[in-house]
N, C-alpha and C positions, 0 to 999 in steps of 0.2 A: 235765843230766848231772852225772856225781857229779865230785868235782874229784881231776884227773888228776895225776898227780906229775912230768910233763913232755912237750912236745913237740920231740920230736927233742935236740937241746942248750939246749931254753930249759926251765928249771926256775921250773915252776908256785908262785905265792907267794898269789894269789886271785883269785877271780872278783870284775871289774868291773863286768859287769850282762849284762843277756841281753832280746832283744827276738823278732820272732816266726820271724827266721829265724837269728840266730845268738848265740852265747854270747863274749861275750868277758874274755880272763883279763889279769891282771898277771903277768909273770914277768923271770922274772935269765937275761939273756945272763951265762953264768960265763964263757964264752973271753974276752970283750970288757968283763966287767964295767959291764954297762949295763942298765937297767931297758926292757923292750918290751912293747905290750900283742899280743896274739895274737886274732885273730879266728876261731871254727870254725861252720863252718856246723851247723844245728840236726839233730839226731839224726833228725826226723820228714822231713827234706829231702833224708835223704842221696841216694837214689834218683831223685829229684825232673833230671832234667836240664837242664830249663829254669832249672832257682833253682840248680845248680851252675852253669851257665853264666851267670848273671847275678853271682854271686859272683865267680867268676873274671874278668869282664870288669869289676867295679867294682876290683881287685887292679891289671888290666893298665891300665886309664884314671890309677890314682894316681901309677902305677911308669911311665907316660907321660909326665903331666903332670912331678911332680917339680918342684913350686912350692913355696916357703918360706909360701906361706899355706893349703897341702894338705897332710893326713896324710900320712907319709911310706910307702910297703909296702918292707919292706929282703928279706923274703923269701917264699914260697906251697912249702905241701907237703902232702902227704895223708897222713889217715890209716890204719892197717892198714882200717879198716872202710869207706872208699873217700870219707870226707869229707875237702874241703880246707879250710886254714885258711891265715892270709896275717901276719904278722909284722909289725905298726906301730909307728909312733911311739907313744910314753906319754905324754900328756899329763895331767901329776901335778896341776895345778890344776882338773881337773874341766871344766862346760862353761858355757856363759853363761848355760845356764838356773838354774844351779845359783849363779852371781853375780845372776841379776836375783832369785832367792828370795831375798838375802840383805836387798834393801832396795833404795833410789831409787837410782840411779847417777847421779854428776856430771855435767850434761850433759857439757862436754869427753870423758870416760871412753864415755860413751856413743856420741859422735862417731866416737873412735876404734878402738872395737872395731867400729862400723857400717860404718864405713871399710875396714877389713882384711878384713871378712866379704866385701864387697862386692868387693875386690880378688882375694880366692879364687874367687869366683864370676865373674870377670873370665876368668881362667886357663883356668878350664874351657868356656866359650864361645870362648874363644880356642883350645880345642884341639877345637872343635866337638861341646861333650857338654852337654846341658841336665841340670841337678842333680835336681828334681823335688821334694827333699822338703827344703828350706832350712827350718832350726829354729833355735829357741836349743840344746834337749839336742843337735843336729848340728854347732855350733860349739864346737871343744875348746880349751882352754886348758892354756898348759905356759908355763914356765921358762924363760927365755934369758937370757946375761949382761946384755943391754939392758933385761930389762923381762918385761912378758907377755906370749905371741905368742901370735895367734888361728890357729887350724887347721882349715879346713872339714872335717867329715869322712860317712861312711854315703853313699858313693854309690851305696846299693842298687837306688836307683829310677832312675839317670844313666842316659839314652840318646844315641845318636848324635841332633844336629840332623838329619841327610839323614832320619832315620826319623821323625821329629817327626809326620808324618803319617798314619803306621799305626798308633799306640798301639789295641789292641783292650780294654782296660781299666783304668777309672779307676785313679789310680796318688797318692801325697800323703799330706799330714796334715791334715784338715779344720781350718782355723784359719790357715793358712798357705799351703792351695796356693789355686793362683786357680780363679775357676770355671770356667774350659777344663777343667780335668784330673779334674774332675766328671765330665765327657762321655764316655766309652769311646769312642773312635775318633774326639777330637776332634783339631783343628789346630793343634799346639802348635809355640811359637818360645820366644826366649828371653823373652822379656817377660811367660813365666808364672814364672819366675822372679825377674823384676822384682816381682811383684806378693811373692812370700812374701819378697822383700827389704827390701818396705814392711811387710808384716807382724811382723819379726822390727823394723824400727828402729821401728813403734807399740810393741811388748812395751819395747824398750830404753829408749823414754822414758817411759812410762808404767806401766813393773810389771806389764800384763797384755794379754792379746793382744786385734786389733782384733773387734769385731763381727763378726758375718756379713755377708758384700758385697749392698746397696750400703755401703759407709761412709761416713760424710756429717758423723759428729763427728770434728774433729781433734784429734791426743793434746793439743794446747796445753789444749783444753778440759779434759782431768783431770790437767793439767799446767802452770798458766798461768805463762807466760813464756819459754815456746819460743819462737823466731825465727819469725815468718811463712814465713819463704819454706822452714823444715822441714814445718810443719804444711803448705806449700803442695805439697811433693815428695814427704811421706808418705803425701798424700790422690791425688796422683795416682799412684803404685804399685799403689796399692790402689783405681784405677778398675777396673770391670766390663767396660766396653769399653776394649783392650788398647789399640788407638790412641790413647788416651787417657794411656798411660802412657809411661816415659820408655824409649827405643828396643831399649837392655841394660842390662847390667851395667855397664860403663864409665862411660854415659851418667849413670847412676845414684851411682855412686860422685864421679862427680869432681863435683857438685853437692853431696854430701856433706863431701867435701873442701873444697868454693870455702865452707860453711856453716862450717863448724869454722875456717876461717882468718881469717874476716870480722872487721874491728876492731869490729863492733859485737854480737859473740857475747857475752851474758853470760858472767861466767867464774865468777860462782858461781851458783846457785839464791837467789832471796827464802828469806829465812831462817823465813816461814811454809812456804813448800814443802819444808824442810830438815826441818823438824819436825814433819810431820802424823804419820807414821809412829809415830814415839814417843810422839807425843800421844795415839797410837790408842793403844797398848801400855799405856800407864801409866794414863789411865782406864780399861779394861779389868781394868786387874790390881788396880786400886783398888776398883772396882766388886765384885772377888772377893774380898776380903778379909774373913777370917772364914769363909770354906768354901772357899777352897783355900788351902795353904799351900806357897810358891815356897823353892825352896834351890838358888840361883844358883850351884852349885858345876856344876864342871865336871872328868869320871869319864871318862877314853878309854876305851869299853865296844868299837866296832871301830875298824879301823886308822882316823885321821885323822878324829874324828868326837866331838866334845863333846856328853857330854850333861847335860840340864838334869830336873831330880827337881818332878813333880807332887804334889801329893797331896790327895785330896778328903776331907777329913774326917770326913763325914758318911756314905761306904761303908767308911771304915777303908781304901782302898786308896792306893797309892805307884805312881808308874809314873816310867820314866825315857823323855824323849822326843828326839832330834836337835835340840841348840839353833838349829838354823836354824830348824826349825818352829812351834817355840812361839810364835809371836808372836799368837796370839790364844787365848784361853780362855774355856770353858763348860763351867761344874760342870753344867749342867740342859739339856744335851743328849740331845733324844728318842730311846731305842733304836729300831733299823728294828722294823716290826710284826713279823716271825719272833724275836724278840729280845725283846719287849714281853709277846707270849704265853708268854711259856716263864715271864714271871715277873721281866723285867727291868725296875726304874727309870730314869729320867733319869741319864746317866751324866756322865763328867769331857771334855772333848775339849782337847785341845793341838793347836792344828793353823796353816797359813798363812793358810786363809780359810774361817772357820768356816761361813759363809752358804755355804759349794758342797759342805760334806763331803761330801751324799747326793748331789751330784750328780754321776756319775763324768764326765760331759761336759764338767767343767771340772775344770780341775787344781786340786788341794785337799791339801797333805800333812801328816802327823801321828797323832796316836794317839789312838783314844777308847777308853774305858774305861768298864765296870760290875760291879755287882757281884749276884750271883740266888743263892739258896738252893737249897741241894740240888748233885745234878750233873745236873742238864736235858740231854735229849737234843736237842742243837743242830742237827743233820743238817740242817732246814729250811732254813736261814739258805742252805747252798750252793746250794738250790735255787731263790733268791729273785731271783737274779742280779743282783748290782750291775753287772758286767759280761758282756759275751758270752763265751757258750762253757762249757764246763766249769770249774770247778778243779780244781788238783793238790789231792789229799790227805796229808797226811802226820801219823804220830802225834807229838806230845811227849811224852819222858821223859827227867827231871835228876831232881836229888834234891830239888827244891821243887814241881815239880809235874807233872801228868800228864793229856792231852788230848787235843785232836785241831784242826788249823788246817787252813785253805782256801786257797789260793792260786791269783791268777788272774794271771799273770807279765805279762801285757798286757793292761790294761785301759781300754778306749775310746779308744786314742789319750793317756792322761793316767798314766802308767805303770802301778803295780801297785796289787794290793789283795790283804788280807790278812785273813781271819778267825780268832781263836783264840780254843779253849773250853778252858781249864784250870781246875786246881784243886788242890789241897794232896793227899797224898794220904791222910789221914786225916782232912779236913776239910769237912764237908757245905756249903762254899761256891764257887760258879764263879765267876771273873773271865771275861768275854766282852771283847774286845779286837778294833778292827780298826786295820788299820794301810795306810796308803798312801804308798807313796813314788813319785821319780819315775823311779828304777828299781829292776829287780829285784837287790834285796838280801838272799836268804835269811839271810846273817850278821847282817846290821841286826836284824831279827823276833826272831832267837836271842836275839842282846845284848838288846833287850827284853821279854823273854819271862822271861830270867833275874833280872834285876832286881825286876821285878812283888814287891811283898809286900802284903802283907793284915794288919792290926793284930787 
């Protein structure tokens, strides 16, 4: 949906991202002079009574509960076109997935946001609701005078425990739920949410989420000098058979808690483990040197959001990427085959982890880039499907260039994806561009789109 200029007395300032059933925006309480975010259910659902009523009832569960470790709901109203929308907490530091892309976390830091997640997920069993879909992008992060508070939030998929028994369809994020909620019409309790709570504290110590169940490495192993008795709590969360796992949430957390208080917790990481990260980074960037040229400047292109300037010498091209993402680079990344036929070389990629760009079944973000002669008719590419389903289409035109991009606002579970064919518009050369982030940012795409030059 095109962005609105208010709801009711909250004036619209932008869209925070959008997933496959609702959109959600930033806006200004002006009576109370306060920042909120707003949630509206998806245009294509309006009708849909089943997903209003799941909306609404994930609204009345928050405005229930009313726990300082749940998003807050302060207001629910509809709009003229019969969709409702529900008035939250802002949580201006983004979410934990958006802190685990930034690099290794302390363990301590790690403890304690695993800690608080766990305690949210506490609440809501304690108000007899199982969560379903416990993530990192579902744990948000905000501002308080103490410090930074964790906020569970998307209880799109929350059902009543008494119902735990009738689920008629699989329901989750593959990577995080357990393999009960695989089953349609399986027997679910709390301790399927035990299991995506071992899931989500493997991602916290480790940078990336666990294998597919059985799991049988523990994160110590791509993390050595974890505590045993972590690696002994996260492998059994993440048992296959349930009884095997720790009873709830509670159960789960204050083992977390007795782990983080232990006089025998490291209080820092080995200082090899402090520095792989960067060691990756700077061989890498060494290794590129002479065909790409880095300029560590940092350009507010959208709100809240540094960008870092590529440029591959060798296509004449400049891109500007989200300095979170850069951390790995490849001038001589192979275009997809729809993109190779048309007449494209080995292009530029900036991304988090360059080894999954093509695969969208693992989360990968960043920007790749090339450059093809002529203006090729791209159309194939949307039909190639990196992810399911259709994309949006939409044209470009600024005054530097003019094209046509693809968007697919949900893709695999690993957020978006983005394809774009431009070009100058008196210039017989296309930049082909795709872009993935880990949510939908149509402004993001733009700010990059504008930038792009060609030598």
């Amino acid at each position: 949906m095109s962005q609105p200029e208010a709801f009711g007395r909250y004036r619209v300032i932008r869209r925070l991202g959008s997933g496959s059933f609702a959109t959600v925006w930033l806006a200004q309480d002006d009576l109370l002079n306060y920042p909120v975010a707003i949630k509206v259910l998806a245009e294509n659902w309006a009708h849909q009574m089943d997903i209003q009523y799941r909306f609404l009832e994930e609204a009345r569960i928050l405005r229930q509960t009313d726990s300082t470790w749940l998003v807050a709901v302060h207001d629910v109203d509809v709009l003229p076109d019969g969709r409702p929308y529900m008035v939250m907490t802002y949580a201006d530091q983004g979410s934990v997935a958006d802190l685990i892309r930034r690099g290794q976390l302390p363990l301590d830091e790690a403890l304690r946001l695993l800690t608080e997640i766990g305690q949210g997920i506490t609440v809501l069993h304690n108000h007899g609701t199982i969560h379903r879909d416990i993530k990192p992008s579902n744990v948000l992060l905000q501002s308080s005078p103490v410090g930074q508070r964790v906020l569970v939030a998307d209880l799109g998929f929350a059902k009543s425990i008494d119902e735990a028994s009738g689920f008629t369809a699989a329901a989750g994020t593959p990577g995080y739920m357990s393999p009960e909620q695989s089953t349609p019409g399986g027997d679910l309790d709390v301790r399927s949410d035990v299991y995506s709570l071992g899931a989500v504290a493997y991602e916290l110590m480790t940078g990336q989420p666990p294998p597919r169940p059985p799991v049988r490495a523990a994160p110590g192993r791509i993390r050595p000098g974890l505590p045993p008795a972590l690696d002994e709590l996260i492998l059994a969360a993440l048992s296959v058979d349930r009884d095997d796992r720790p009873g709830d949430a509670k159960t789960f957390t204050d083992r977390v808690r007795a782990i983080r208080m232990s006089p025998d917790l490291p209080r820092t990481d080995p200082w090899w483990s402090r520095q792989r990260m960067p060691w990756r980074r700077t061989v890498t960037l060494t290794a590129l040197c002479g065909v790409v040229a880095l300029t560590l400047t940092a350009s507010l292109g959208a709100p809240g959001m540094s960008l870092t300037t590529v440029r591959h010498t060798g296509q004449g091209v400049r891109v500007d990427v989200p300095s979170v993402w850069a951390r790995e680079l490849d001038p001589g990344q192979e275009a997809r085959p729809a993109v190779a036929e048309a007449g494209a070389g080995p292009g530029l990629l900036a991304a988090t982890d360059a080894d999954h760009w093509y695969t969208t079944d693992e989360p990968s973000y960043g920007v790749y880039a090339t450059v093809l002669p002529g203006s090729p008719d791209l159309r194939r590419v949307a039909e190639t499907d990196p992810c399911e389903g259709r994309p949006e289409e939409r044209a470009v035109r600024t005054e530097q260039w003019e094209g046509t991009l693809w968007e697919w606002p949900e893709c695999n579970g690993n957020g978006t994806f983005t394809s774009v064919a431009v070009h100058p518009p008196d210039t017989p050369r296309t930049v082909y561009m795709e872009i993935r982030q880990p949510d939908y940012r149509p402004d993001v795409v733009d700010t990059i789109i504008d930038n792009v030059r060609l030598r």
